[in-house]
C-alpha positions as CSV (number, residue, x, y, z in Angstrom):
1,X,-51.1,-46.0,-11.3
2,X,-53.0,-43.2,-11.3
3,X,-51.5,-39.9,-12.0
4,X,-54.4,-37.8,-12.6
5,X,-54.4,-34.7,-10.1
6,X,-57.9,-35.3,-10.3
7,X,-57.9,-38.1,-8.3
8,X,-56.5,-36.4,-5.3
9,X,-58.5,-34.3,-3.4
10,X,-56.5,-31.2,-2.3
11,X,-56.9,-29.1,0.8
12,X,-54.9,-26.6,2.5
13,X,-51.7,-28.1,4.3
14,X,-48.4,-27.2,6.0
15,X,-45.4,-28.1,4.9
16,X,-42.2,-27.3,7.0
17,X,-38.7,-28.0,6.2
18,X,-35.8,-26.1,6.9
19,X,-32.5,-25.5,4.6
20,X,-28.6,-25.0,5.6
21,X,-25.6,-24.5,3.8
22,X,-22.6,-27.0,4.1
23,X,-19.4,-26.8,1.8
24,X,-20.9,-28.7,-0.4
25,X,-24.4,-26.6,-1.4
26,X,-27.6,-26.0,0.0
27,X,-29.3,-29.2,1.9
28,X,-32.6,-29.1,3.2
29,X,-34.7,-31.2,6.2
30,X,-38.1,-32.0,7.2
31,X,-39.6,-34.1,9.9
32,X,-41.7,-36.9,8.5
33,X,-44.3,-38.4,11.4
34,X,-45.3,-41.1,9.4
35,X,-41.8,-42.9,10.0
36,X,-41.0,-40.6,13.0
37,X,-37.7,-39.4,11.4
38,X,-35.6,-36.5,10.1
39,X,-35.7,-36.5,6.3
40,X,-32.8,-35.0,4.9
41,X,-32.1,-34.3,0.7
42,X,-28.6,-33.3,-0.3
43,X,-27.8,-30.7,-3.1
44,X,-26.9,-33.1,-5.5
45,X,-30.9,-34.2,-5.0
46,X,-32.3,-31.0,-5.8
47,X,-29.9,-30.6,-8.9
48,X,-31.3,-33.7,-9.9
49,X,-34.8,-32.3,-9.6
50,X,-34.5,-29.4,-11.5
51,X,-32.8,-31.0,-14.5
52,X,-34.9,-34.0,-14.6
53,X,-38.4,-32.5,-13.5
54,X,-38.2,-28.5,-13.5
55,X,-36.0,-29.1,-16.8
56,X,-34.8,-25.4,-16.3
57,X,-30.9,-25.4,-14.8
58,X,-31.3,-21.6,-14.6
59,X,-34.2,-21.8,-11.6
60,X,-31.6,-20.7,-8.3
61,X,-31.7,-23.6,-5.9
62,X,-33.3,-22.1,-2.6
63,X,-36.6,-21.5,-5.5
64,X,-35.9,-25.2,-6.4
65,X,-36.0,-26.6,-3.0
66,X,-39.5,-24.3,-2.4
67,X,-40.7,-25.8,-5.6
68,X,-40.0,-28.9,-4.4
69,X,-41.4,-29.1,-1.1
70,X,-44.5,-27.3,-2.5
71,X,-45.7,-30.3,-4.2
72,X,-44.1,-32.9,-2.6
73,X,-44.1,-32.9,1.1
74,X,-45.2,-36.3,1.8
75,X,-43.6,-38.9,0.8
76,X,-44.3,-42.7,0.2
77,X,-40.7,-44.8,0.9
78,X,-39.9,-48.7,1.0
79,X,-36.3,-50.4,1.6
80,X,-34.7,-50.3,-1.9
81,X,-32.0,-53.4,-1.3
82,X,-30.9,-53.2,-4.9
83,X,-29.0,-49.8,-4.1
84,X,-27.3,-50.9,-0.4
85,X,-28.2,-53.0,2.3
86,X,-29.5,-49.1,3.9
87,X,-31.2,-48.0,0.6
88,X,-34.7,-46.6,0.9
89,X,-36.7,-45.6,-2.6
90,X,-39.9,-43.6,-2.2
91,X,-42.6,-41.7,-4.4
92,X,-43.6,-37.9,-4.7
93,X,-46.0,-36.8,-6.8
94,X,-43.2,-35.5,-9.4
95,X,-41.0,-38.8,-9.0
96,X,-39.2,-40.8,-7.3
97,X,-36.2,-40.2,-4.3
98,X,-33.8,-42.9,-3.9
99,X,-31.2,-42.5,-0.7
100,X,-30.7,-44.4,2.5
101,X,-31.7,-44.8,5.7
102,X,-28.6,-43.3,7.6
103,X,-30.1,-44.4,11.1
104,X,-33.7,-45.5,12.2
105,X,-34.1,-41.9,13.2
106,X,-32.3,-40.2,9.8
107,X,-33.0,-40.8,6.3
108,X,-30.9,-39.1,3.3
109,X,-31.9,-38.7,0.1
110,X,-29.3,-37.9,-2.8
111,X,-31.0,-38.2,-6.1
112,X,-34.2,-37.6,-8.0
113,X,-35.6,-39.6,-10.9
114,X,-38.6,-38.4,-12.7
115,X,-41.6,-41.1,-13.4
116,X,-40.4,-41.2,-17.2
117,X,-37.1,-42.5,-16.6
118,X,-38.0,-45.6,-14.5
119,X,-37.6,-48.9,-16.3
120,X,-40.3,-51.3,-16.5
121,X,-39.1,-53.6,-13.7
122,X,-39.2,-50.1,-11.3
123,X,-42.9,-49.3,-12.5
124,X,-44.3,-52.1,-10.1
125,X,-42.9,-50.4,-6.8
126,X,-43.6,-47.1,-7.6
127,X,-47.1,-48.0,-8.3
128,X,-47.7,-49.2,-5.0
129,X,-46.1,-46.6,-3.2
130,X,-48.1,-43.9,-5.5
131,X,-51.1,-45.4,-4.8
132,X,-50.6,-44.8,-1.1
133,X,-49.4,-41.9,-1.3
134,X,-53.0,-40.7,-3.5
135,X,-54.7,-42.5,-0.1
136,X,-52.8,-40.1,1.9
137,X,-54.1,-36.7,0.2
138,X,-57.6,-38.6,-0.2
139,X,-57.5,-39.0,3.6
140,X,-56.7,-35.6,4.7
């Protein structure tokens, strides 16, 4: 894997997503045309983010969730059996998301884990989809 941000070649780029409040905290959405669905991330995913990335709780969450979606607006996902028959793991370049695939149409991620904490057995998958997502960037 190679996690150099030399290897990527960066470029100007849009990234859109929009946020809403629910009783539960802030949630945010984006529109993902490489699997032609509605992305969504739940609070409890952006606490995750700042704790296990950011590693600063005092960062409000609306800057978290800008933070977030600064750096990582595309990314790489696979089916991830091991958490439900629905579960879907994918790769940013700060980590990697882990949530289901609510409908064809609707994907939710709940929680963040940064590339430190994956175990060994993890490393393989996350390669692969790190790889592509490098081949992304490279191609834009």
């Amino acid at each position: 894997m190679s996690t150099s941000k030399k290897d990527i070649k960066l470029g100007p780029i849009q990234s859109d997503f929009l946020y809403y409040h629910r009783p539960e905290g802030i949630y945010a959405a984006t529109i993902d045309y490489d699997c032609l669905c509605i992305t969504i991330y739940s609070p409890h995913f952006f606490d995750r983010y700042r704790e296990r990335y950011l590693k600063d709780t005092s960062i409000p969450k609306l800057e978290v969730i800008k933070e977030y979606f600064k750096y990582n607006s595309t990314i790489r996902r696979t089916r991830n059996t091991r958490l439900s028959d629905n579960g879907i793991c994918g790769t940013g370049m700060h980590g990697v998301v882990l949530g289901i695939e609510d409908s064809h149409e609707v994907h939710l991620f709940k929680t963040f884990v940064s590339f430190e904490m994956l175990k060994e057995d993890q490393t393989k998958t996350n390669d692969l989809l790190y790889d592509k997502l490098i081949d992304f960037w490279n191609e834009i």
